[in-house]
C-alpha positions as CSV (number, residue, x, y, z in Angstrom):
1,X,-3.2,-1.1,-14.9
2,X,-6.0,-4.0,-15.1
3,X,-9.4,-2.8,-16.1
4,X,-8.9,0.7,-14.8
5,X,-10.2,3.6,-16.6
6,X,-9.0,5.7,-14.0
7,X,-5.6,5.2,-15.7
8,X,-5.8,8.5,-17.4
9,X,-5.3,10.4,-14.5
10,X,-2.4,8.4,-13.3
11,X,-0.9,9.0,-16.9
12,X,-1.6,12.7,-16.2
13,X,-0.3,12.5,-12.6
14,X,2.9,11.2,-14.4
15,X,3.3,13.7,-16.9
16,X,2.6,16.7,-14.4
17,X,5.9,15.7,-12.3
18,X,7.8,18.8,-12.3
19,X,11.3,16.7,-12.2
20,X,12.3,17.1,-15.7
21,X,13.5,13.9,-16.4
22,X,11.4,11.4,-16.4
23,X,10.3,7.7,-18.2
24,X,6.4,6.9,-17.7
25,X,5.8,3.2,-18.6
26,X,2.6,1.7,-18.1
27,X,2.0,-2.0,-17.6
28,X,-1.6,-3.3,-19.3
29,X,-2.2,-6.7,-16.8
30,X,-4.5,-8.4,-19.3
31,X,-7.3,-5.5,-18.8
32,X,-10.5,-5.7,-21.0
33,X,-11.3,-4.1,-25.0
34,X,-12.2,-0.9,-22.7
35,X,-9.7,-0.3,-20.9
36,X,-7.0,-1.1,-24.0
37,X,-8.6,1.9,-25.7
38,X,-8.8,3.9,-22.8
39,X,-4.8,3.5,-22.4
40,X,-4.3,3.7,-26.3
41,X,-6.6,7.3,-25.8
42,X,-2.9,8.7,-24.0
43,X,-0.1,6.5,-25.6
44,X,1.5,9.5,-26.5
45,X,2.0,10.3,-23.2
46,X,3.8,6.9,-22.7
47,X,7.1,6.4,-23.1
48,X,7.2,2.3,-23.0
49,X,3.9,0.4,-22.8
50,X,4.2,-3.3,-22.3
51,X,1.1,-5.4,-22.3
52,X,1.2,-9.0,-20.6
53,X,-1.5,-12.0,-19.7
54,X,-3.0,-10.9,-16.1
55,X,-0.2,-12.1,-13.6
56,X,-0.7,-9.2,-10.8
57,X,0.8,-6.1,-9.8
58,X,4.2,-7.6,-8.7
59,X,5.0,-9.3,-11.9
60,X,3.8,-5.9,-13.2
61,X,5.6,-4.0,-11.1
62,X,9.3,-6.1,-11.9
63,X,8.6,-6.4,-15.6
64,X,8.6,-2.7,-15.8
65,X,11.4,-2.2,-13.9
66,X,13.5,-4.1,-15.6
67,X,12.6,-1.9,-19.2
68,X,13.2,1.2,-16.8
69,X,16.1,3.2,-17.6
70,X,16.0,5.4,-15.0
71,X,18.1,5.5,-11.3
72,X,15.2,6.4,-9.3
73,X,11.6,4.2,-9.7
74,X,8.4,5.3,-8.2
75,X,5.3,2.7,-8.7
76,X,1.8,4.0,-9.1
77,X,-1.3,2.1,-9.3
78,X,-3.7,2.8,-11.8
79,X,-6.3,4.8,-9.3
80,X,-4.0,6.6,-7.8
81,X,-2.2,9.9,-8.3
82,X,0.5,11.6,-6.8
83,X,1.0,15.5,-6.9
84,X,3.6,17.5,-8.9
85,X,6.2,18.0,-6.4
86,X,6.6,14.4,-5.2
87,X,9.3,13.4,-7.4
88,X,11.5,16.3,-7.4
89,X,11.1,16.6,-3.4
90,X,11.6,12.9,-2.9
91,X,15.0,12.6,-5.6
92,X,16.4,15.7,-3.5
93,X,15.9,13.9,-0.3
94,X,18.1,11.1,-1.7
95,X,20.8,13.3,-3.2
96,X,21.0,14.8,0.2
97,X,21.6,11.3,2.6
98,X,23.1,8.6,1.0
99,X,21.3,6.3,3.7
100,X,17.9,6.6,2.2
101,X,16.3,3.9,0.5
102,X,13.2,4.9,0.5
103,X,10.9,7.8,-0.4
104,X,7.3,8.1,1.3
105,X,5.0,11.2,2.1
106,X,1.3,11.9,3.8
107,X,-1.6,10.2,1.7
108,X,-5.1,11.9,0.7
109,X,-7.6,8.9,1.2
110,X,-10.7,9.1,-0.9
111,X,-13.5,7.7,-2.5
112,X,-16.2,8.7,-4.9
113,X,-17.7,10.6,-2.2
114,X,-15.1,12.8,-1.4
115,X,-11.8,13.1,1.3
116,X,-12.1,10.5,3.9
117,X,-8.8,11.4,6.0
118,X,-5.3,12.1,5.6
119,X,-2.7,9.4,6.4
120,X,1.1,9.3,7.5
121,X,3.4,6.5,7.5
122,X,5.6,6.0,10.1
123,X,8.9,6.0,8.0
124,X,12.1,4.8,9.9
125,X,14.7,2.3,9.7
126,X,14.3,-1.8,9.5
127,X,12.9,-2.0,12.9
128,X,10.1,-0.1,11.9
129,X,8.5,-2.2,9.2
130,X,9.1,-5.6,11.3
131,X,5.4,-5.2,12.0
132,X,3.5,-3.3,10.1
133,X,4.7,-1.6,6.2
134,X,5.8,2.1,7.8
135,X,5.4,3.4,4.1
136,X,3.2,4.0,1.5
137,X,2.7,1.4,-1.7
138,X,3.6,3.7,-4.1
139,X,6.9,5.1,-3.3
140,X,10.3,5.8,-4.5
141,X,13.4,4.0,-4.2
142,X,16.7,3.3,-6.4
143,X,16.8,0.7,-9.0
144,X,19.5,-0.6,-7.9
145,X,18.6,-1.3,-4.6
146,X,15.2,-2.9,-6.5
147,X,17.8,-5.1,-8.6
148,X,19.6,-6.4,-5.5
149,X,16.5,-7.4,-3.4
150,X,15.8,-9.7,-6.5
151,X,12.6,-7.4,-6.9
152,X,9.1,-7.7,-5.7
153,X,7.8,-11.2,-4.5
154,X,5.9,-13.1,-7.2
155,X,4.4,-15.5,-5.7
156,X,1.0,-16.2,-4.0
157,X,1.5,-16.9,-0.1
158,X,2.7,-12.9,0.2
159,X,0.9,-11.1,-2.5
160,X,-0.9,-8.7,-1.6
161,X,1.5,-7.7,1.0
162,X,4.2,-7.6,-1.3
163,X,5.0,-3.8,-0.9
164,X,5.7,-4.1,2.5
165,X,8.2,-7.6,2.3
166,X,9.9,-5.6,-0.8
167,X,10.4,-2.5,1.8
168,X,11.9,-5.7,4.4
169,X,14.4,-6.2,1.6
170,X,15.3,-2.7,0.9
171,X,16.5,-2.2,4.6
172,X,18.1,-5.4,5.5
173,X,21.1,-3.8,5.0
174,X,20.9,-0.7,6.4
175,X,19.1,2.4,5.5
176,X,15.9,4.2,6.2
177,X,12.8,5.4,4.9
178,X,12.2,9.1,4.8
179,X,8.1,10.9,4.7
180,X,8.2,13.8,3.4
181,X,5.7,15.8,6.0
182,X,3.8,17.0,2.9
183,X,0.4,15.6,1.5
184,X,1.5,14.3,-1.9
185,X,-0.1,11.3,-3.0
186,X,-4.0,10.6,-3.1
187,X,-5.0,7.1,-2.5
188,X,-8.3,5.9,-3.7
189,X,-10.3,3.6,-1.6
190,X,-12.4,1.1,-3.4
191,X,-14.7,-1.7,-2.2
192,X,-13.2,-4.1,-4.6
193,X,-9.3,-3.5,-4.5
194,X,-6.7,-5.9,-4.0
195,X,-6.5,-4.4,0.0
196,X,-10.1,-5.0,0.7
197,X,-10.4,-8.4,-1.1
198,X,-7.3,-9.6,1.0
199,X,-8.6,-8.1,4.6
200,X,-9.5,-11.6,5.9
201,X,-5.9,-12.7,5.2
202,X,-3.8,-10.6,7.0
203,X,-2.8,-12.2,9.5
204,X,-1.7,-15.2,7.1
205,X,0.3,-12.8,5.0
206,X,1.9,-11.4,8.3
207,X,3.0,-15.3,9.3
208,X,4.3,-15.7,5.6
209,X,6.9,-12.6,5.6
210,X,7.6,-14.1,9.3
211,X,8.7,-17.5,7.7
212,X,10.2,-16.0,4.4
213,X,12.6,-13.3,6.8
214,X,12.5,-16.4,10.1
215,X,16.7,-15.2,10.6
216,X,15.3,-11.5,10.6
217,X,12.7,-12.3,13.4
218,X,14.8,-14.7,15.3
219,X,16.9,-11.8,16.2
220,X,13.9,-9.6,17.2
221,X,12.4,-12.8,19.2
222,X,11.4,-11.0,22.1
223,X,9.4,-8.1,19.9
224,X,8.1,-10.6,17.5
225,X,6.5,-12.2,20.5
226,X,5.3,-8.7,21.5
227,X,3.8,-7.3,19.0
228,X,2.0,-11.4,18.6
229,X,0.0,-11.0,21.9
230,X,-0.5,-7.2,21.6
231,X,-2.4,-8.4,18.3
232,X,-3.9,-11.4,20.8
233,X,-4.9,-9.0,23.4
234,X,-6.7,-5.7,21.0
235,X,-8.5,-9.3,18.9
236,X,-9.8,-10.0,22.7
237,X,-10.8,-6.6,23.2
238,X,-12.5,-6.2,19.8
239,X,-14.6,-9.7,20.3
240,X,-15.7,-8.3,24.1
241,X,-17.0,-4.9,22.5
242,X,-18.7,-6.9,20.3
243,X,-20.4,-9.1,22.8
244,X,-21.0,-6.7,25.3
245,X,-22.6,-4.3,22.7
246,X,-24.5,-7.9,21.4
247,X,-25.6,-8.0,25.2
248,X,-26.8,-4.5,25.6
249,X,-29.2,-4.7,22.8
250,X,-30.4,-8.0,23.4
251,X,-31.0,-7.0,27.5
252,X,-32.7,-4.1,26.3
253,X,-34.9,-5.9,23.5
254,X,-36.0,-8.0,26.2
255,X,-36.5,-4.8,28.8
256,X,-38.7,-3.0,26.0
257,X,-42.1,-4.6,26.7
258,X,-42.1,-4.2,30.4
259,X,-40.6,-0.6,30.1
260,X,-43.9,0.1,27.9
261,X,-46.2,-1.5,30.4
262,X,-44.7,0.4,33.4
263,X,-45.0,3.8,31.0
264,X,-49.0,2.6,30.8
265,X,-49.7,2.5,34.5
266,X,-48.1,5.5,35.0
């Protein structure tokens, strides 16, 4: 949490899992007086609360994994929630197949307007996330496999896309991710979060997991180079819409004032 007050209902959302045994920690990144007293409001809901200087959610993320004392961890961001079920469907999909590393499901997208659409990830094995993160953010996965992938990336070239590098790690050796075909987490969409502020640099983040995994996408050479000018050709397309829609408008800006003169001798 940093300078959330939306915490409370992602405390709530915590404490309404129906899987019985469960450990809430809450991370306080550095927030503001107000949101301190909002989080002190449901301490007693908390089970560990660590407060540190404002270092971002994957130091967050690690430093409460590593007070966790559970086998099973599942992040949540402060203005999010997930529903009941999820952990109890998602631990049962892991006892079941021992190749599952991680758990994902459909996402409610919304705003303070309302339900803006439902998502899916696409799930799968390694292959999957080589070019795009096939899971949700918040998900769940084993601490042990968290403890072997030496944990979220910390620092700066990849944050911001450090769920789906962590996810990279996770299936290097072997395994899948698994979407529960339920909607069971609701995502909150703001004009100021970390995935809007970082929209510019996507393509920079991409090239950094490229060069942090570069043995990974040697071996998948010929789809690296793929999916490169398939991201090429739709930035062409998008840039001609624009211009021919630019185009349009100016031709018929420039139409108007005979159009009206040919409407008057009429």
């Amino acid at each position: 949490c940093y300078n959330d007050p939306h915490v409370v209902t992602a405390v709530d959302s915590a404490v309404r899992q129906s899987w019985p045994k469960k450990e809430i920690i809450v991370i306080d990144d550095g927030s503001n007086e107000e949101t301190r007293k909002i989080i002190s409001s449901v301490k007693n809901k908390i089970d560990i609360l660590l407060t540190q200087k404002n270092s971002g959610q994957s130091v967050a993320r690690n430093n409460g994994i590593k007070k966790a004392a559970g086998k099973y961890i599942l992040n949540l961001d402060s203005d999010d929630y997930f529903e009941p079920e999820f952990a109890a469907k998602a631990i049962k999909q892991f006892e079941e197949d021992n190749l599952i590393r991680i758990v994902t499901c459909k996402a409610r997208r919304f705003n303070d307007k309302g339900i803006i659409d439902l998502y899916t990830p696409q799930g799968g094995a390694l292959h999957d996330f080589l070019f795009l993160n096939a899971a949700l953010g918040s998900a769940m996965f084993k601490r042990d496999d968290w403890e072997l992938t030496g944990g979220y990336e910390e620092n700066l070239p990849i944050l911001g896309f450090e769920d789906w590098e962590f996810y990279i790690q996770l299936l290097k050796n072997g395994g899948c991710a698994f979407v529960i075909p339920e909607v069971l987490f609701n995502y909150r969409v703001r004009q100021n979060s970390t995935t809007a502020q970082i929209k510019h640099l996507k393509q920079e983040k991409f090239k950094q997991i490229i060069l942090k995994h570069r043995d990974l996408y040697k071996d998948n050479f010929e789809a690296l180079m793929q999916d490169l000018f398939n991201r090429l050709e739709n930035k062409e397309r998008e840039k001609s819409k624009i211009l021919n829609s630019i185009e349009q408008k100016t031709g018929n800006l420039l139409l108007k004032p005979f159009r009206f003169i040919k409407a008057l001798i009429r």
